[in-house]
N, C-alpha and C positions, 0 to 999 in steps of 0.2 A: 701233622706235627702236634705234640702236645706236651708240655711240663711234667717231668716227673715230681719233681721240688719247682712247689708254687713261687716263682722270682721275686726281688722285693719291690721291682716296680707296677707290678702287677695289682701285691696287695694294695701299694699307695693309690691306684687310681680307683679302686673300688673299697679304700679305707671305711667305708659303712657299714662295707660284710664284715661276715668275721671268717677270716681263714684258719686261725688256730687260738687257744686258747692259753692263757697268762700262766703257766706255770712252772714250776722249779721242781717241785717233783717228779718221779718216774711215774707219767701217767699219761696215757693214750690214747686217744677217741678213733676207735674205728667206724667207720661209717658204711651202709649196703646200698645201694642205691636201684630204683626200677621193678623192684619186689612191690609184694610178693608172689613165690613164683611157687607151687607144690614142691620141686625138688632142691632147688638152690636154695632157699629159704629156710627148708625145712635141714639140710646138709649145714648151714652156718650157724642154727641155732643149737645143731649138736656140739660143734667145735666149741662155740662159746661155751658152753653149760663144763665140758669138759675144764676151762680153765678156768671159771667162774667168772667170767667177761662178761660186762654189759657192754651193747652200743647202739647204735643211733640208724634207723631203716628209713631212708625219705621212698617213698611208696608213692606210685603212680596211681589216681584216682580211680580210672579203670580196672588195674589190677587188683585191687583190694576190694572192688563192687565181683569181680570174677572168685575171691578165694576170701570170704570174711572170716570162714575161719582162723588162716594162717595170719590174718593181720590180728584178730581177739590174742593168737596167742602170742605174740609180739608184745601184747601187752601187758598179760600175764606174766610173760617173764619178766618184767619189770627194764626193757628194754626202750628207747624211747623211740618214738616215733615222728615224720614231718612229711609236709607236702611237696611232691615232687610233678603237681600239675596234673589234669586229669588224664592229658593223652601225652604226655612228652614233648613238650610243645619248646621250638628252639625260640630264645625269645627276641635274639636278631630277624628273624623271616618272619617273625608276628607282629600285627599292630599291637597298641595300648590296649584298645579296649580287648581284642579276640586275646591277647594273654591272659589279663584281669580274670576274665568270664573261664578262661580254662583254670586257671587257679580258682576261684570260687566253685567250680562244679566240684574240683576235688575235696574243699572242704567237707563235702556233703558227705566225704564218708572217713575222712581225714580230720582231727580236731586237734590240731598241733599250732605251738607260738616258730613252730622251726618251717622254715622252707629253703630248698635246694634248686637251683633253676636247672635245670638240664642243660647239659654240657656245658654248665657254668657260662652260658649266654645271656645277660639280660640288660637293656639299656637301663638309661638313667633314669629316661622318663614312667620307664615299667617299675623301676623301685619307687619313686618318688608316689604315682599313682598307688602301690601295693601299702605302701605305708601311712598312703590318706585314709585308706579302706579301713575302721577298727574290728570288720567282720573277715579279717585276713590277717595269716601269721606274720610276724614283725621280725624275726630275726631270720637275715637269710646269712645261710650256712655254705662256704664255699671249702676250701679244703686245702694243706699243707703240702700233702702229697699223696698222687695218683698210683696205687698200683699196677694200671695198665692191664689191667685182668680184662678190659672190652679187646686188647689189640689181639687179634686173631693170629698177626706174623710175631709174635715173641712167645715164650715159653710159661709154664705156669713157674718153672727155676727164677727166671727172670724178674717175673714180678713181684717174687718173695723178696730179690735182691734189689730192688726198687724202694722196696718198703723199709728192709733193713735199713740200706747202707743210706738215707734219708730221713728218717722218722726222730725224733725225739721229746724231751718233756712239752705235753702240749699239743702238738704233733694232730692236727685231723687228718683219717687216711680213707682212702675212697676206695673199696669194692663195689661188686656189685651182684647182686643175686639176681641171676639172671639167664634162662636157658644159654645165649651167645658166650656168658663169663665163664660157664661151670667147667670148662676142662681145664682151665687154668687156675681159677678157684680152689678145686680139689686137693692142689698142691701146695699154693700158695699160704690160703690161712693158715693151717696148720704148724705150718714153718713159721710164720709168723708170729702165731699165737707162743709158740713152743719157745721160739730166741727170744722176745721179748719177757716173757716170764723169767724165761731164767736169767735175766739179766736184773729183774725186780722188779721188771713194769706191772702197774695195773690197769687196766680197762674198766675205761669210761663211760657211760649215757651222755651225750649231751644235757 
């Protein structure tokens, strides 16, 4: 089971992430998450460019040591970029310190103030230590709403209509570029990108 629209009791118990951001205008942060991947990666960075959209890639340490390329051009595009740990590491089934050490190795190819825990898992004691570290990113980044682009039983229709009928000023939205997301992907941004434009949004970097 999982949130589509992040609850607000949710945000109150983890009130030191940030799940969305303060504003009043029409303005979006979409987010990729477990990239870079050669073909997901390289397919969201087209859609983007088509609306003129920036957004925010939390990038797995490994994956971006496997495709340096695709992560340089992440950065060229003026896209921002965070760490999302070097292997995927849940941070309920991990100790403090085996988390820590997986977040630091991804630094090593990852030089980002943003972090994303996987599966939006990580105790207290894992923030508390991440944020003693000043050779570790400081703001971790959790998210508004989930388009469900991982659930393999819903449709790529489905999680465009997750994102619409949810999203608003502020609004962080979680994809994910990623072999498992891409048939639902293919539908989903698009539709996405396409209603929210025309409604006057624009897309964000963290």
């Amino acid at each position: 089971m999982y949130f589509i629209k992040t609850p607000f009791w949710l945000r109150l118990i983890y009130r030191s992430c940030i799940w969305r951001k303060p504003n009043q205008d029409r303005v979006l942060y979409l987010s990729f998450d477990d990239g870079p991947h050669p073909e997901a990666t390289q397919f969201v960075l087209e859609q983007l460019a088509i609306f003129n959209a920036k957004a925010s890639f939390f990038c797995i340490g490994k994956n971006v040591q496997l495709y340096p390329e695709i992560y340089a051009t992440l950065i060229e595009a003026n896209h921002s970029v965070g760490n999302h740990t070097q292997n995927h590491m849940n941070g309920w089934k991990n100790n403090i310190d085996d988390y820590i050490e997986d977040i630091q190795a991804a630094t090593k190819s990852i030089n980002s103030h943003l972090f994303r825990p996987p599966y939006g898992k990580i105790r207290f004691a894992q923030i508390k230590a991440l944020r003693s570290d000043p050779s570790l990113p400081k703001d971790i980044i959790m998210w508004d709403v989930l388009s469900g682009d991982f659930d393999t039983s819903i449709s790529g229709d489905q999680c465009a209509q997750n994102v619409i009928q949810h999203a608003g000023p502020g609004s962080i939205i979680v994809f994910h570029d990623s072999a498992k997301a891409m048939d639902r992907l293919r539908v989903a941004l698009p539709k996405v990108l396409s209603h929210f434009s025309k409604q006057g949004y624009q897309f964000k970097a963290l």
